[in-house]
C-alpha positions as protocol buffer text, in pm:
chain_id: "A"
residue {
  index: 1
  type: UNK
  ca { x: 160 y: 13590 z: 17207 }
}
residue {
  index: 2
  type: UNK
  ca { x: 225 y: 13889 z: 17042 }
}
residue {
  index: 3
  type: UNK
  ca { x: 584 y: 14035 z: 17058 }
}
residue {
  index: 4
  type: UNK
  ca { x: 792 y: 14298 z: 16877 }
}
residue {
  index: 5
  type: UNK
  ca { x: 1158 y: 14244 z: 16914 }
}
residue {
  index: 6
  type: UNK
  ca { x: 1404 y: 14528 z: 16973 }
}
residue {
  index: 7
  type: UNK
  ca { x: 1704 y: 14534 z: 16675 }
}
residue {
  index: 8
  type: UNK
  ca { x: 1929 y: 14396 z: 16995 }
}
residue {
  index: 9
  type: UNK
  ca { x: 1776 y: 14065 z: 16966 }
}
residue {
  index: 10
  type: UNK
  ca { x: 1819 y: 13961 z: 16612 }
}
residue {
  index: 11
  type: UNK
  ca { x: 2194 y: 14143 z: 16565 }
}
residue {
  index: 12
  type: UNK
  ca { x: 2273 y: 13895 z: 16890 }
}
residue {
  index: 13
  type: UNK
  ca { x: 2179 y: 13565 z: 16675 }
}
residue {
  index: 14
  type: UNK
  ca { x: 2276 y: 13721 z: 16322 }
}
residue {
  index: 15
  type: UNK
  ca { x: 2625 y: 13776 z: 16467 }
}
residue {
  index: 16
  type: UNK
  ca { x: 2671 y: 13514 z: 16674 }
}
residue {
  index: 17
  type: UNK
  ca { x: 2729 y: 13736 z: 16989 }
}
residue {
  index: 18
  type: UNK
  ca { x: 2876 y: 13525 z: 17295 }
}
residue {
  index: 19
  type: UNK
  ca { x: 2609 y: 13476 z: 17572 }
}
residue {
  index: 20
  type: UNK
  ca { x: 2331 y: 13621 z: 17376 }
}
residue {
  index: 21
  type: UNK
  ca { x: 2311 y: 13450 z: 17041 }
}
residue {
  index: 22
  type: UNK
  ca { x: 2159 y: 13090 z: 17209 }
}
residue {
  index: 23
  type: UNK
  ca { x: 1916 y: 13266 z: 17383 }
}
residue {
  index: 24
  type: UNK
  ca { x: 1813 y: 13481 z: 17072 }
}
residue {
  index: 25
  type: UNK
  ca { x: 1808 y: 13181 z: 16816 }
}
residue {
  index: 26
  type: UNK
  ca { x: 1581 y: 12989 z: 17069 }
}
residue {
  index: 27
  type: UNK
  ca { x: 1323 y: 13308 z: 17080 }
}
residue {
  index: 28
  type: UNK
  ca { x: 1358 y: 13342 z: 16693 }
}
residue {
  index: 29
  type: UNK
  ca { x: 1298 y: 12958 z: 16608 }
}
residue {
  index: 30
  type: UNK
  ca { x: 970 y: 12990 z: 16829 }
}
residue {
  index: 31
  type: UNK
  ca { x: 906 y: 13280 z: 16540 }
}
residue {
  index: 32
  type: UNK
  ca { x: 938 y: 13054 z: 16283 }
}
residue {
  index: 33
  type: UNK
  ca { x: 732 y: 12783 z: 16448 }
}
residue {
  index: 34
  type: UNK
  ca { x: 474 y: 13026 z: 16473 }
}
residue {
  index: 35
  type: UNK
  ca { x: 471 y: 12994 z: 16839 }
}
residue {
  index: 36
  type: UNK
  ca { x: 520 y: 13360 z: 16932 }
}
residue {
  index: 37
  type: UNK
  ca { x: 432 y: 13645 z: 16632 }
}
residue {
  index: 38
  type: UNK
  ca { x: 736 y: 13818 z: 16573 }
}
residue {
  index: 39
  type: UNK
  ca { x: 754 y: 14205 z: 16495 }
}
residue {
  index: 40
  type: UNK
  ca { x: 966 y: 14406 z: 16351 }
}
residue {
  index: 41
  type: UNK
  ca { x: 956 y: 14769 z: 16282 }
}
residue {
  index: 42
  type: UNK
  ca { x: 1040 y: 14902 z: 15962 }
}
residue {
  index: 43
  type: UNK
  ca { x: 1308 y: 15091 z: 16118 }
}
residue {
  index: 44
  type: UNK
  ca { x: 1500 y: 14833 z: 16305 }
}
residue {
  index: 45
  type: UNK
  ca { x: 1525 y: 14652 z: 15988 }
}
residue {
  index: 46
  type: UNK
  ca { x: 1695 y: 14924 z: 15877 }
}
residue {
  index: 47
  type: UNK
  ca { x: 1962 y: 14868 z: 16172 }
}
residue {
  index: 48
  type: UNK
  ca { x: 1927 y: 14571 z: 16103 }
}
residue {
  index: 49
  type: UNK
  ca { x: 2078 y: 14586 z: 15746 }
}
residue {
  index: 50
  type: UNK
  ca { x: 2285 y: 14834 z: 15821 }
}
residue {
  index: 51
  type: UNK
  ca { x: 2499 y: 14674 z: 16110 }
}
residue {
  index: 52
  type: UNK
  ca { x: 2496 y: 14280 z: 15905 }
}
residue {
  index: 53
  type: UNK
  ca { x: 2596 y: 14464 z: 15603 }
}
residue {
  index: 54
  type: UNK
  ca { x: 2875 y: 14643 z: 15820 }
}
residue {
  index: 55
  type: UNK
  ca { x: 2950 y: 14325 z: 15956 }
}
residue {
  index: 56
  type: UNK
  ca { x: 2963 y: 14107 z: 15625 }
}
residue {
  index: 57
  type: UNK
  ca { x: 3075 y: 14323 z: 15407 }
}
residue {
  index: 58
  type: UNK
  ca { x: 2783 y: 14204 z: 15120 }
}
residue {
  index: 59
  type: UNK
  ca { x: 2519 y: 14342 z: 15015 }
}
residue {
  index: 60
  type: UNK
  ca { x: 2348 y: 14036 z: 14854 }
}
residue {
  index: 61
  type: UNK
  ca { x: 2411 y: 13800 z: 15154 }
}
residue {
  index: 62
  type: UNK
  ca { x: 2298 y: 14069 z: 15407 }
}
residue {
  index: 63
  type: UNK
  ca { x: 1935 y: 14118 z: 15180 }
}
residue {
  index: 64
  type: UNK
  ca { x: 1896 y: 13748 z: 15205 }
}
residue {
  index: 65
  type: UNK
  ca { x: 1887 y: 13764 z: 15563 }
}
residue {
  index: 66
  type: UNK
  ca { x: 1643 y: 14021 z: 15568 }
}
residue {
  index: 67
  type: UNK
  ca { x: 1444 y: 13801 z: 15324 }
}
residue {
  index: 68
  type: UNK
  ca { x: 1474 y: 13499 z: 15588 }
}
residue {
  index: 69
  type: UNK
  ca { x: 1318 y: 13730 z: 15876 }
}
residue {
  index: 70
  type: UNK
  ca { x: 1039 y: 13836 z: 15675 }
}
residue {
  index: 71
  type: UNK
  ca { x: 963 y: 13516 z: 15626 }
}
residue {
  index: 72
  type: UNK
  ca { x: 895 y: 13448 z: 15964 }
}
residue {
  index: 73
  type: UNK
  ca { x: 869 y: 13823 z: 16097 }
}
residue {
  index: 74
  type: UNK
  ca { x: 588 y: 14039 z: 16060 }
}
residue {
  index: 75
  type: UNK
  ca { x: 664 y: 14431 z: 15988 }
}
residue {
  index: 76
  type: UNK
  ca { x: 535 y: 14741 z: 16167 }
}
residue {
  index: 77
  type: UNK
  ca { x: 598 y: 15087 z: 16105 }
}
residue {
  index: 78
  type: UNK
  ca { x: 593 y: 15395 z: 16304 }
}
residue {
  index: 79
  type: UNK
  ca { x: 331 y: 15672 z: 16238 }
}
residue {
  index: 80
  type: UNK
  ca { x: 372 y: 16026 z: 16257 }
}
residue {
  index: 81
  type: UNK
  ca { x: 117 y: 15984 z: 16566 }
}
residue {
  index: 82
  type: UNK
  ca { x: 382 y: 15791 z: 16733 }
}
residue {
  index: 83
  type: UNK
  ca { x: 647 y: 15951 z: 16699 }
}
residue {
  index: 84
  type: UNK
  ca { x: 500 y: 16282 z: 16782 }
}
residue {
  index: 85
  type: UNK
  ca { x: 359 y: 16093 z: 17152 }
}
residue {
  index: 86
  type: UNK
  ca { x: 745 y: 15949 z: 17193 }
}
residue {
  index: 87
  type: UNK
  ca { x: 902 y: 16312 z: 17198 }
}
residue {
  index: 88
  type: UNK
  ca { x: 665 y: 16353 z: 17466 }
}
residue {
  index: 89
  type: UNK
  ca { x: 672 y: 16047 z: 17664 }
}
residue {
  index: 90
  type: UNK
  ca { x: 843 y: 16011 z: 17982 }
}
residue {
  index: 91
  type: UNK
  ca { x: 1143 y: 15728 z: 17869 }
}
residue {
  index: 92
  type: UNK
  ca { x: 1438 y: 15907 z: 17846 }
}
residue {
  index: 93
  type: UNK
  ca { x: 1562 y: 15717 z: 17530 }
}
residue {
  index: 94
  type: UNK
  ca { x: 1362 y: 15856 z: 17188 }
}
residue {
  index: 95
  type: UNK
  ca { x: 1412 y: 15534 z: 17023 }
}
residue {
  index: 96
  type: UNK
  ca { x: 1319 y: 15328 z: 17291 }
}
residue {
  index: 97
  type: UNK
  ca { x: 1023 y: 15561 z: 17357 }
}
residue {
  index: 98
  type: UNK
  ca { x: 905 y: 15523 z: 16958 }
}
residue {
  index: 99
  type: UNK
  ca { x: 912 y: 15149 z: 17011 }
}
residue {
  index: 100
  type: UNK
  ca { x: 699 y: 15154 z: 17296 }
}
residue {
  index: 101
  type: UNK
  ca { x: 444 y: 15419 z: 17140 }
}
residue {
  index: 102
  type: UNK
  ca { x: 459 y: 15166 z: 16813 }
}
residue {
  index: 103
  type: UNK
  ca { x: 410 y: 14820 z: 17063 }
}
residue {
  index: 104
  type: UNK
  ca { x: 73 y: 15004 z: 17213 }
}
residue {
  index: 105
  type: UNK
  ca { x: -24 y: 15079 z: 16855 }
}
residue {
  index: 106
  type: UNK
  ca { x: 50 y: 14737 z: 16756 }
}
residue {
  index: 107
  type: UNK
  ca { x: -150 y: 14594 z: 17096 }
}
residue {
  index: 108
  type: UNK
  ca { x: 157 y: 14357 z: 17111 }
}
residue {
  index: 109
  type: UNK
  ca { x: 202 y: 14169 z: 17441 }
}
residue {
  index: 110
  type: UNK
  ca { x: 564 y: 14209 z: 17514 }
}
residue {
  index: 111
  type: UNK
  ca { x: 854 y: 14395 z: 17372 }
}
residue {
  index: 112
  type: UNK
  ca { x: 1162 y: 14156 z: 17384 }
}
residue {
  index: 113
  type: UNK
  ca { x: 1456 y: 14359 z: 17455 }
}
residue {
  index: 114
  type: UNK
  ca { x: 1848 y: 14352 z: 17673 }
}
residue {
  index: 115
  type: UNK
  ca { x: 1764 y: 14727 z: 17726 }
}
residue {
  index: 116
  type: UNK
  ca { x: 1528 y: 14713 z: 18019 }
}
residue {
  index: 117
  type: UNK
  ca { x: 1699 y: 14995 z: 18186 }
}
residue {
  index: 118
  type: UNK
  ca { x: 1557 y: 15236 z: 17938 }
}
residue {
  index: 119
  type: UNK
  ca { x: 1280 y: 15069 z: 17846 }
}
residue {
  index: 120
  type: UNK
  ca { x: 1079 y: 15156 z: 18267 }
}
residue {
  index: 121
  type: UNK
  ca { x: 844 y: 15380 z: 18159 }
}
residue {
  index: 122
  type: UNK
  ca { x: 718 y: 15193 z: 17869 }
}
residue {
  index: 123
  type: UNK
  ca { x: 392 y: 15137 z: 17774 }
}
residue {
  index: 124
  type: UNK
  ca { x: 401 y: 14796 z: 17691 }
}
residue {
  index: 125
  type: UNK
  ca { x: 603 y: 14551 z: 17916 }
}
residue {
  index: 126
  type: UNK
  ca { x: 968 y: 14485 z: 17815 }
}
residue {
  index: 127
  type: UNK
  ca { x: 1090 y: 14186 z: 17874 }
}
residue {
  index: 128
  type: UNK
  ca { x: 1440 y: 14024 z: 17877 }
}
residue {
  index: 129
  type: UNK
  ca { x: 1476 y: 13738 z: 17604 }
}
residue {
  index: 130
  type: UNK
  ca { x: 1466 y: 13462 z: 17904 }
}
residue {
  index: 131
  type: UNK
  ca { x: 1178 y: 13613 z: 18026 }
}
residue {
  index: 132
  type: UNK
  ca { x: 1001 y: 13564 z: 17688 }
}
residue {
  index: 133
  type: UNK
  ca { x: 1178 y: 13185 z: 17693 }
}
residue {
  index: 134
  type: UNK
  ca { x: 1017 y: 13116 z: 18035 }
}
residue {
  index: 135
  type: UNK
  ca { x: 636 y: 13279 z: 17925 }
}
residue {
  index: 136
  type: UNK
  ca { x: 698 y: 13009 z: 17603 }
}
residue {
  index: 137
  type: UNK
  ca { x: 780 y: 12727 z: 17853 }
}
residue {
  index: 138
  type: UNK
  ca { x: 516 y: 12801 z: 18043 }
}
């Protein structure tokens, strides 16, 4: 199962966030067990590194983390095509709409997100992460 994971998901393990972190670190070991194929986008592991840098306050610690993903993560980026087709698209969120014009691109099964609110009119199913967790069990 293909799956790309909104910048949500991997802050909530990276930082330990209460009520979301288990959840994500279950998700992000089946990554690493290659039982789902995790992807990124270029741009949320730019987030990504922004907010653990923020957050740890070093620069060399917060690369090596980014090193770890990639090790497990593929990475995506997001064309000029799609960004273009995400002004237009009917989500009302632009980043939320560039993921989901990126997922169709990337034929990915799922996007793994806590934002389903915004995520409605997506082209690719979102899913909450214990929604992915369940699709693994099952």
């Amino acid at each position: 199962m293909r799956v790309l994971f909104d910048t949500c998901i991997i802050i909530d393990y990276f930082l330990n966030r209460e009520g979301f972190a288990g959840d994500a670190e279950t998700i992000i070991t089946a990554v690493g067990r290659e039982e789902l194929d995790g992807i990124l986008t270029v741009k949320s592991l730019m987030d990504i590194h922004y907010v653990l840098k923020k957050y740890l306050h070093n620069e060399k610690k917060t690369r090596q983390i980014l090193r770890i993903l990639l090790d497990s993560f593929s990475l995506a980026d997001s064309t000029a095509a799609e960004t273009i087709q995400a002004l237009d698209s009917p989500m009302n969120d632009f980043e939320d709409a560039l993921m989901s014009e990126t997922a169709a691109v990337l034929n990915v099964d799922y996007i793994v997100t806590r934002n389903l609110k915004d995520s409605r009119n997506s082209r690719i199913p979102a899913i909450t992460v214990k929604q992915l967790i369940a699709h693994i069990g099952s």
